[in-house]
C-alpha positions as CSV (number, residue, x, y, z in Angstrom):
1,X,11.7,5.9,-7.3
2,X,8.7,7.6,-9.1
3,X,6.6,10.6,-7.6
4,X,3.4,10.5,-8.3
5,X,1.1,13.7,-7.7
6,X,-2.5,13.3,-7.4
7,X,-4.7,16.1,-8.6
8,X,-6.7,18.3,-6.1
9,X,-10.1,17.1,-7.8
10,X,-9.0,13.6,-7.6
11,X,-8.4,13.4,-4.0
12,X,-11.8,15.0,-3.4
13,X,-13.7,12.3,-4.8
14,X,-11.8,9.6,-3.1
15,X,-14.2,7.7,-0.4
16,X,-11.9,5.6,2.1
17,X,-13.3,2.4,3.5
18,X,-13.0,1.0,6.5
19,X,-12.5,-2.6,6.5
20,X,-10.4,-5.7,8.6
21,X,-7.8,-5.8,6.2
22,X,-6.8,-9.3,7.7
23,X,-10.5,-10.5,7.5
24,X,-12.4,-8.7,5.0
25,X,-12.5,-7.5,1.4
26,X,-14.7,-5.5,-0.7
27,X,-16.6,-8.3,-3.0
28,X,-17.5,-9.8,-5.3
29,X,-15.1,-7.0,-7.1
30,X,-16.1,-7.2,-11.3
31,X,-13.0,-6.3,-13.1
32,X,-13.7,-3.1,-13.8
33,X,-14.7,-2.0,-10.4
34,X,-11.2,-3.0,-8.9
35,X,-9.1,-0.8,-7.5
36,X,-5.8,1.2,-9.3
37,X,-4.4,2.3,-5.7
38,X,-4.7,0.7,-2.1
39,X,-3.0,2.8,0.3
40,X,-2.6,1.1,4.0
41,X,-0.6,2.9,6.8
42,X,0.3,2.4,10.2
43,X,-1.7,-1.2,9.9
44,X,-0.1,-3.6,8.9
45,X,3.0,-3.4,11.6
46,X,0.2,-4.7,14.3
47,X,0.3,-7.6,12.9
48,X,2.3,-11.0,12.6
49,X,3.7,-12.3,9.3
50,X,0.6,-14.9,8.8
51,X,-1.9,-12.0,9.4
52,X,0.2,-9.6,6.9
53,X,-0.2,-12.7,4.4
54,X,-3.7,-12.9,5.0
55,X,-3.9,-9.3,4.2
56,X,-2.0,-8.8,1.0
57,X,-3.8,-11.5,-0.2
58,X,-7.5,-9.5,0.3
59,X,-5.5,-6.6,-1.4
60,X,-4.3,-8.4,-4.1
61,X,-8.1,-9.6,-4.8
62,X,-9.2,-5.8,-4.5
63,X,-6.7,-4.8,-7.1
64,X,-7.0,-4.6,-10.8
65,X,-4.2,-6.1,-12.4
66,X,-1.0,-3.7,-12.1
67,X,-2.8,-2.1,-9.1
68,X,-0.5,-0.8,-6.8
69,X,-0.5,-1.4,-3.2
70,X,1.5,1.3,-0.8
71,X,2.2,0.4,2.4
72,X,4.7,1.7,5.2
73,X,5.2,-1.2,6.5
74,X,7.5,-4.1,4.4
75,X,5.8,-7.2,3.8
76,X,6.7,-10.5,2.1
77,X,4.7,-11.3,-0.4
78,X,4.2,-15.2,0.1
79,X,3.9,-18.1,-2.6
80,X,0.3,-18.2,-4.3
81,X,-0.2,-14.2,-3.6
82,X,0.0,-12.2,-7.1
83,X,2.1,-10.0,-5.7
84,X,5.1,-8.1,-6.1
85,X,7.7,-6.0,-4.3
86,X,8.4,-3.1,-6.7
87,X,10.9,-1.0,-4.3
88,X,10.5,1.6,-1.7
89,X,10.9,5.4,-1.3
90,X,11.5,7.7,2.0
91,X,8.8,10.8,1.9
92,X,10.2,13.4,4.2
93,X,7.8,15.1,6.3
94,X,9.4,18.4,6.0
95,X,10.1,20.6,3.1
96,X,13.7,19.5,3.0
97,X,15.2,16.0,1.6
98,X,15.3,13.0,4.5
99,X,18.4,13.2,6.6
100,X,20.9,10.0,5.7
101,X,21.4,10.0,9.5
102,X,18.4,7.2,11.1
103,X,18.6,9.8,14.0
104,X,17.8,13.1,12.3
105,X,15.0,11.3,9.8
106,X,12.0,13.1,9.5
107,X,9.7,11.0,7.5
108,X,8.5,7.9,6.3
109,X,9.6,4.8,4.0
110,X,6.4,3.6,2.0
111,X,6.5,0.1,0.3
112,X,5.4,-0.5,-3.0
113,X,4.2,-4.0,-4.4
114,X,2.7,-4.5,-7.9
115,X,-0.7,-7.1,-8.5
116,X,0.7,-9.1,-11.2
């Protein structure tokens, strides 16, 4: 996969929100205010596969098309959702590349899915 690096200024000026993911959304969105990046972690896995849907679908409306959504917990992007899986990548949490071994891993696997 793709490493992205985000510069110092850049992640300064970001303001998180604090929504429901399952129940709200920032709206009504114009085009140009949409988002290029969601990032949701340690969320989603609280909930069932219906809520998850639910979710991705008030991301997908948050996103600009192309947006990318990074989760760390694998979804299934459902039928009618613009959606798309694009691929994962482990992120070790140490200096040092993620151990093959499930015991030794020191990290985390994020989930990538495109808005088409």
């Amino acid at each position: 996969g793709e490493i992205y690096r985000v510069r110092p200024d850049v992640v300064k000026a970001i303001a998180p929100e604090d929504l429901d993911i399952v129940l709200q959304r920032m709206e009504p969105l114009a085009a140009g205010d949409r988002f290029d990046l969601i990032v949701a972690t340690n969320v989603l896995l609280y909930y069932d596969v219906f809520e998850q849907s639910l979710a991705l679908a008030n991301v997908a409306a948050m996103l600009r098309p192309d947006g990318m959504f990074l989760s760390n917990q694998a979804v299934e992007p459902l039928g009618g959702i613009p959606m798309e899986s694009v691929g994962h990548v482990d992120i070790p949490m140490e200096d040092r590349p993620a151990s093959t071994d499930v015991s030794q891993a020191t990290g985390d696997r994020f989930f990538a899915y495109r808005r088409r």
